[in-house]
C-alpha atoms as an extended CHARMM CRD file, in Angstrom:
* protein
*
        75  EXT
         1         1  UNK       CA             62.8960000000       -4.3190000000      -41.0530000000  PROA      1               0.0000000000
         2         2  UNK       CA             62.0070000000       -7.9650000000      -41.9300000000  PROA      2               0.0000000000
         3         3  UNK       CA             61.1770000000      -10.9280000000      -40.5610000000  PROA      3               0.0000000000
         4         4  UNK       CA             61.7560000000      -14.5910000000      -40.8290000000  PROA      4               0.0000000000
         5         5  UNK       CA             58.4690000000      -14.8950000000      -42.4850000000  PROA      5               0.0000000000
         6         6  UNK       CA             59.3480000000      -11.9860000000      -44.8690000000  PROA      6               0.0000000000
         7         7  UNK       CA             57.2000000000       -9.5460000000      -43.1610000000  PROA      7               0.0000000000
         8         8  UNK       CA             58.6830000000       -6.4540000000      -43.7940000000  PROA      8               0.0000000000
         9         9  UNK       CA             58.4110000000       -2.1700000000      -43.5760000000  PROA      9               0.0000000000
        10        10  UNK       CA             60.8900000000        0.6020000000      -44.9650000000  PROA      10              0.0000000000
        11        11  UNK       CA             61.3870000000        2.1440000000      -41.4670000000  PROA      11              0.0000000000
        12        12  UNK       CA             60.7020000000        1.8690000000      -38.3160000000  PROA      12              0.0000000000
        13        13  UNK       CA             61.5330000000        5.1990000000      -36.1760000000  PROA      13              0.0000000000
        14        14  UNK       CA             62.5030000000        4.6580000000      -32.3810000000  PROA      14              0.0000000000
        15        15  UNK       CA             62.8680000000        6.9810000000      -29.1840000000  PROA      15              0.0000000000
        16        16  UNK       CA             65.2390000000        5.8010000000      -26.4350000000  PROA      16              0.0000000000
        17        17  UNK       CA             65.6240000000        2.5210000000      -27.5010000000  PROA      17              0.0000000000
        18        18  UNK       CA             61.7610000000        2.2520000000      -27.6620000000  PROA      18              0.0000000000
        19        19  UNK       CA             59.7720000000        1.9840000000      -31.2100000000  PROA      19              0.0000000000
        20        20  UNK       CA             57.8680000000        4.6610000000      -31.9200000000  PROA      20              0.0000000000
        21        21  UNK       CA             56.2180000000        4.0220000000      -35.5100000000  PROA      21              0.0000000000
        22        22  UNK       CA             56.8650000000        2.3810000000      -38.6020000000  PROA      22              0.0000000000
        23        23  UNK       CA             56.5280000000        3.4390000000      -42.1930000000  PROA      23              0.0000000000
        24        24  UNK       CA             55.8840000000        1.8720000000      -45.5970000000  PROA      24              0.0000000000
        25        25  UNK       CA             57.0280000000        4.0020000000      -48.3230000000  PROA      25              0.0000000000
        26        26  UNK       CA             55.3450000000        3.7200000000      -52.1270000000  PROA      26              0.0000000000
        27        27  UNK       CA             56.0140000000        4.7370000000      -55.1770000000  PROA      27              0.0000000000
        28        28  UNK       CA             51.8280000000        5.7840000000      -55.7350000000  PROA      28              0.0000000000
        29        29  UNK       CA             48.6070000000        5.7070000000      -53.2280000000  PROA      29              0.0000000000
        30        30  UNK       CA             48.1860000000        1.9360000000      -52.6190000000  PROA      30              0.0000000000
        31        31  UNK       CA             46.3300000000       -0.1440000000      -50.1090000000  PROA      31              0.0000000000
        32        32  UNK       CA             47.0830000000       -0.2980000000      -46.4800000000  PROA      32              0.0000000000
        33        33  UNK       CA             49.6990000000       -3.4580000000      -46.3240000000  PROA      33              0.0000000000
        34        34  UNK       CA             49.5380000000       -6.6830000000      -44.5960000000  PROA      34              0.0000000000
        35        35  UNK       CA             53.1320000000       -6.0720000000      -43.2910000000  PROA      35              0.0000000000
        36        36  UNK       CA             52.8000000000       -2.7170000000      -42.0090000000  PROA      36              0.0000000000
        37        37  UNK       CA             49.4010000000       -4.2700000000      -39.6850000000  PROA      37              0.0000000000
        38        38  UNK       CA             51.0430000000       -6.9520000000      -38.5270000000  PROA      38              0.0000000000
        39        39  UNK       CA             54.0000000000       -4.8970000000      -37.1070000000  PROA      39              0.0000000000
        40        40  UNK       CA             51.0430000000       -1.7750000000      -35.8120000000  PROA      40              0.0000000000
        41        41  UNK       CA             49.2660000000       -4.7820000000      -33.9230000000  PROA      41              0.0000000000
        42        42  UNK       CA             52.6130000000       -6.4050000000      -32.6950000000  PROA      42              0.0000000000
        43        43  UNK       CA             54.5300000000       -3.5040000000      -31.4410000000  PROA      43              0.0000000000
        44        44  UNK       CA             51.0030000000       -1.2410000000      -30.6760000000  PROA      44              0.0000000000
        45        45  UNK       CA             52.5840000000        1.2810000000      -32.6050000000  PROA      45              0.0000000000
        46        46  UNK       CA             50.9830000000        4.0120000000      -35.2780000000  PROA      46              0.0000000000
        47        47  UNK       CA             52.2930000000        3.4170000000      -38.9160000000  PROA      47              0.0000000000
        48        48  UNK       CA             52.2920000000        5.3640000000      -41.8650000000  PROA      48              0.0000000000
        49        49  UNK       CA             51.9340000000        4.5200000000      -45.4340000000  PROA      49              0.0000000000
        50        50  UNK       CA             53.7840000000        7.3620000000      -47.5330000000  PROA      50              0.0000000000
        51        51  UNK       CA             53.5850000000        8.1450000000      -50.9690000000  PROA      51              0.0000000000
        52        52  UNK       CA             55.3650000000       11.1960000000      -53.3610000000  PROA      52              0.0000000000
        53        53  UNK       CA             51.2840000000       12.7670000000      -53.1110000000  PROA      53              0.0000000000
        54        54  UNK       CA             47.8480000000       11.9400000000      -52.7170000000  PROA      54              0.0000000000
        55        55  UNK       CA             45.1440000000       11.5610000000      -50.4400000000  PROA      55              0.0000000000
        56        56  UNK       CA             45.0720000000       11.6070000000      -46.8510000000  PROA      56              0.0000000000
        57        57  UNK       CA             43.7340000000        8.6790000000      -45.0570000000  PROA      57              0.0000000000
        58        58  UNK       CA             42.4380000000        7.2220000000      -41.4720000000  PROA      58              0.0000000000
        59        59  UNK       CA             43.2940000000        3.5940000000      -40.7140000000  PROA      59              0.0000000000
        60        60  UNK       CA             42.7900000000        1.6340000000      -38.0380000000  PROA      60              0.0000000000
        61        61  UNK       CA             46.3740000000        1.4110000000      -36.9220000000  PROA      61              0.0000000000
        62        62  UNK       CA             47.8070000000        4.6110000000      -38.9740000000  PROA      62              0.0000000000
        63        63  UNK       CA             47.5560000000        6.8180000000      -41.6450000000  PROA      63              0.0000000000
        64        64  UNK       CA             48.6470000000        6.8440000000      -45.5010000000  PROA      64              0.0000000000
        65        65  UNK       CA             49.4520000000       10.4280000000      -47.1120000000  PROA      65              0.0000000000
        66        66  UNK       CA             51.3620000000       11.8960000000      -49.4690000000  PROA      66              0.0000000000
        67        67  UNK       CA             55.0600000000       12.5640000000      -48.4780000000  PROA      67              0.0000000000
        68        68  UNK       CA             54.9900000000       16.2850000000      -47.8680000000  PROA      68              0.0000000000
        69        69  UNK       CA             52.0520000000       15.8180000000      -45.4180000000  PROA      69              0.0000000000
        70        70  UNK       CA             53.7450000000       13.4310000000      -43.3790000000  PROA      70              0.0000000000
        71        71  UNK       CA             57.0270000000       15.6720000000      -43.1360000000  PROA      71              0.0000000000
        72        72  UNK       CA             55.1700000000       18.5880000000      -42.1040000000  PROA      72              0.0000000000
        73        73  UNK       CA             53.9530000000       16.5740000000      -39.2140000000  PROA      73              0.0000000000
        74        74  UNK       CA             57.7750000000       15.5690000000      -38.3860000000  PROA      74              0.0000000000
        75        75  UNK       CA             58.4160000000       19.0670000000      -37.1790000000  PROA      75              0.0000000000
Protein backbone atom coordinates (compact mmCIF):
# COMPACT_ATOMS: atom_id res chain seq x y z
CA UNK A 1 0.00 0.00 0.00
CA UNK A 2 1.29 3.52 -0.90
CA UNK A 3 0.44 6.78 -0.87
CA UNK A 4 0.62 9.92 -2.85
CA UNK A 5 3.38 11.03 -0.66
CA UNK A 6 5.16 7.62 -1.09
CA UNK A 7 4.26 6.40 2.25
CA UNK A 8 4.18 2.93 1.94
CA UNK A 9 3.91 -0.90 3.87
CA UNK A 10 4.18 -4.55 2.33
CA UNK A 11 0.68 -5.53 3.63
CA UNK A 12 -1.98 -4.49 5.15
CA UNK A 13 -4.41 -7.48 6.39
CA UNK A 14 -8.27 -6.64 6.59
CA UNK A 15 -11.47 -8.36 8.20
CA UNK A 16 -14.85 -7.59 6.60
CA UNK A 17 -13.87 -4.88 4.67
CA UNK A 18 -12.28 -3.34 7.85
CA UNK A 19 -8.25 -3.04 8.31
CA UNK A 20 -6.99 -4.99 10.75
CA UNK A 21 -3.02 -4.46 10.76
CA UNK A 22 -0.33 -3.71 8.57
CA UNK A 23 3.09 -5.20 8.09
CA UNK A 24 6.55 -4.13 6.94
CA UNK A 25 8.58 -6.96 5.87
CA UNK A 26 12.74 -6.79 5.98
CA UNK A 27 15.29 -8.49 4.79
CA UNK A 28 17.31 -8.13 8.63
CA UNK A 29 16.17 -6.53 12.20
CA UNK A 30 15.91 -2.79 11.33
CA UNK A 31 14.34 0.20 12.97
CA UNK A 32 10.70 0.72 13.44
CA UNK A 33 9.72 2.78 10.03
CA UNK A 34 8.30 6.11 9.50
CA UNK A 35 5.74 4.55 7.05
CA UNK A 36 4.54 1.79 9.03
CA UNK A 37 3.69 4.79 12.14
CA UNK A 38 2.12 6.91 10.08
CA UNK A 39 -0.37 4.25 8.76
CA UNK A 40 -0.61 2.60 12.93
CA UNK A 41 -1.59 6.31 13.94
CA UNK A 42 -3.90 6.89 10.83
CA UNK A 43 -5.88 3.77 10.69
CA UNK A 44 -5.38 3.02 14.85
CA UNK A 45 -4.28 -0.19 13.81
CA UNK A 46 -1.31 -2.63 15.36
CA UNK A 47 1.61 -3.16 12.82
CA UNK A 48 4.27 -5.48 12.59
CA UNK A 49 7.75 -5.20 11.42
CA UNK A 50 8.91 -8.82 10.21
CA UNK A 51 12.14 -10.08 9.56
CA UNK A 52 13.58 -13.92 8.40
CA UNK A 53 14.79 -13.94 12.61
CA UNK A 54 15.72 -11.94 15.40
CA UNK A 55 14.62 -10.27 18.34
CA UNK A 56 11.31 -9.66 19.59
CA UNK A 57 10.25 -6.18 20.22
CA UNK A 58 7.46 -3.77 21.96
CA UNK A 59 6.58 -0.58 20.08
CA UNK A 60 4.36 1.87 20.65
CA UNK A 61 2.01 1.05 17.82
CA UNK A 62 3.27 -2.75 17.13
CA UNK A 63 5.75 -5.17 17.32
CA UNK A 64 8.93 -6.24 15.12
CA UNK A 65 9.99 -10.11 15.27
CA UNK A 66 11.41 -12.53 13.40
CA UNK A 67 9.11 -14.23 10.78
CA UNK A 68 8.42 -17.54 12.46
CA UNK A 69 7.24 -15.67 15.62
CA UNK A 70 4.82 -13.69 13.91
CA UNK A 71 3.29 -16.84 12.01
CA UNK A 72 2.90 -18.72 15.06
CA UNK A 73 0.75 -15.94 16.29
CA UNK A 74 -1.39 -16.16 12.87
CA UNK A 75 -2.89 -19.40 14.04
Amino acid sequence: MRDQDRREVDFLTTKDLLPQCVIEAKKSPQDWTASLNYYCEKLKIPGFLVYPNGPTKKHWRGYSMGAAVFLKKLI
